[in-house]
N, C-alpha and C positions, 0 to 999 in steps of 0.2 A: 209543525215546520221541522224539519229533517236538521240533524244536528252537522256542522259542517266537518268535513273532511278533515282530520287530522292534518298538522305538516308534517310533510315525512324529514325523517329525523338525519341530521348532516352526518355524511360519511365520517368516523372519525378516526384514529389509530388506533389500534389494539392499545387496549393499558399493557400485556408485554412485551409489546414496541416501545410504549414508552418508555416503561420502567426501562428496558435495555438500554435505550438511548441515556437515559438516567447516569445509569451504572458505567456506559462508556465515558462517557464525559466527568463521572467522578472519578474513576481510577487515573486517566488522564492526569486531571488537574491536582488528585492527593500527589500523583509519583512527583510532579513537579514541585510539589510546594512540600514534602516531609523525605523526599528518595523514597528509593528501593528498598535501604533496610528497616526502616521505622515504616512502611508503607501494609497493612494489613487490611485483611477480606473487611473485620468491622469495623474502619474506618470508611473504607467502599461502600459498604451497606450505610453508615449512619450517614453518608455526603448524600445518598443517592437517596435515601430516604422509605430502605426498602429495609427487608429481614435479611441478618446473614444466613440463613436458609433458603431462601431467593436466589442469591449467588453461589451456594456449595450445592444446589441444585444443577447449575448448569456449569460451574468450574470446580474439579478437584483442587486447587489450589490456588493461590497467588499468583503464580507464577504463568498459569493457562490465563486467568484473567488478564494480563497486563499483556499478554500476547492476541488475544479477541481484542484488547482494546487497540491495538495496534492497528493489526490485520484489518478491522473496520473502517479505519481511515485512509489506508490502502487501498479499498476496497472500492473507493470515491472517484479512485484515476480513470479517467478514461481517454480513447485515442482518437480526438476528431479528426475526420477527413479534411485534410489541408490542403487537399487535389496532390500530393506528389510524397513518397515516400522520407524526400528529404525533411519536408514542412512537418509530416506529419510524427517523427522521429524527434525534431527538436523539439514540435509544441507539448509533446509525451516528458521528454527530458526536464521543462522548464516547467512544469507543472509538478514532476515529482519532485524538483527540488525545493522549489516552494513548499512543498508540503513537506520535506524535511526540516526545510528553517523554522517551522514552525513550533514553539517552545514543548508544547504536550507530547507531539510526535517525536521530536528531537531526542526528550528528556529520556522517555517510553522506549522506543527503538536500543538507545545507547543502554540501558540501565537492562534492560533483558537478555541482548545480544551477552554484554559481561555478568550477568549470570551466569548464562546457557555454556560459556566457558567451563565451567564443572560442573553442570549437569547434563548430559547425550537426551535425560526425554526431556529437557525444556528446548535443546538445539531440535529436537527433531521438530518440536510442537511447530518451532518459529516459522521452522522449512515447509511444512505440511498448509499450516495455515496462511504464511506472507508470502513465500519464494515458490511455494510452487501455484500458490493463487495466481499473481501476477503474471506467471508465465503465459498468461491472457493473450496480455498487450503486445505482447512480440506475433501470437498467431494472427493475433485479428488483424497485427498492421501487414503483415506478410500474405495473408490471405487477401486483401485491400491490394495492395503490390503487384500482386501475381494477376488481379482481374486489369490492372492498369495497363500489364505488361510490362512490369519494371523488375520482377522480377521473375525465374522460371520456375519450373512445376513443384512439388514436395521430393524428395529424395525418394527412390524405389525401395529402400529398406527403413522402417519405422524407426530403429535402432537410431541410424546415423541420423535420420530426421530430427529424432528428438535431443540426439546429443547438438546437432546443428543451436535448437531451440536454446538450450543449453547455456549454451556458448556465448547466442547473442544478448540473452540476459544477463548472464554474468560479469561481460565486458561494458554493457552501457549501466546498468543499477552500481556495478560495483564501481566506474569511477565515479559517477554524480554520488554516490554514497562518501566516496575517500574524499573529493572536493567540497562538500559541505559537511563532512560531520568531521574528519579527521582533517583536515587543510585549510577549513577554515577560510575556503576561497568561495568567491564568488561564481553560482552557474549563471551567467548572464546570455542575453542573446548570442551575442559574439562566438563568446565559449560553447554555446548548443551549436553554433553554425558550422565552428572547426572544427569541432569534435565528430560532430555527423557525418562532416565531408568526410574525415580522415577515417570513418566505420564502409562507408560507400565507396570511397574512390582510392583512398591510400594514403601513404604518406605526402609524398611529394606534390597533389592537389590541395591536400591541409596546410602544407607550407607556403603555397602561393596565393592564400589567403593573406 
């Protein structure tokens, strides 16, 4: 009688999927629970339950890790189609500030940024890896836009194209950045609805809100 067919064996994660996941969510939760400056590779390693060889493998230092562990939660946002550029602007806004308030990303974000204050290659790492990643979100919603017909074509010169891009990231991450992390205010619907109008339409439409 013929021996039966093996079961074929469940898709799983790479173990350095895991172990990364591991290591994101340890550096996270040490920066929160010991800071920035008591915050070191071998306590990363011993949370995550890897070799600090494991880690000076893939980051030169402290200071790259705690910027990957950022940048990955970042990395999370994304821009659903809400049928209309305005919806689909504030649902992006009110998602990333949720993920600001949130204590790991919070802690992380503030505690690297004031590093990166005196040091240019942990400010560059930040730019490279968070600020120009996300510059995603602004193509994809303006590419989405443009097929709707809401808004018009790319600029004839890449230059001003990309300073456009620019521009509009800068203006929407950096005040939901100064309103939850620095003001301590609330991004609520309301606030995503005026805010939006006032990027779309002006002032005076945000006022008669």
């Amino acid at each position: 009688m013929p021996s039966p067919a093996p079961s074929p064996r469940r898709a799983g994660r790479p173990r350095s999927a895991e172990a990364d996941v591991a290591i994101m969510d340890a550096t996270r939760e040490a920066l929160v629970e010991v800071g920035w400056s008591k915050l070191t590779v071998g306590h990363v390693a011993a949370r995550a339950g890897v070799a600090k060889t494991t880690l000076y493998r893939r980051w030169a230092n402290k200071g790259e890790l705690v910027v990957h562990a950022v940048a990955a939660l970042f990395d999370e946002l994304e821009l659903p189609d809400c049928g209309s550029l305005q919806a689909d602007i504030e649902s992006v806004i009110l998602a990333f500030a949720g993920l600001l308030q949130q204590p790991g990303t919070n802690a992380s974000l503030m505690a690297v940024v004031a590093e990166s204050t005196n040091d240019p290659a942990l400010r560059e790492h930040i730019r490279e890896a968070i600020v120009q990643r996300q510059k995603r979100l602004v193509l994809q919603g303006r590419q989405r836009a443009q097929r709707r017909g809401e808004l018009p074509p790319d600029a004839a010169d890449p230059e001003e194209d990309a300073r456009l891009v620019d521009l509009v990231f800068d203006v929407i991450a950096g005040a939901v950045v100064h309103r939850t992390l620095v003001s301590a205010e609330p991004v609520d619907t309301e606030w995503a609805r005026r805010f939006t109008t006032l990027i779309l339409q002006g002032l005076p439409a945000a006022a008669s809100l």
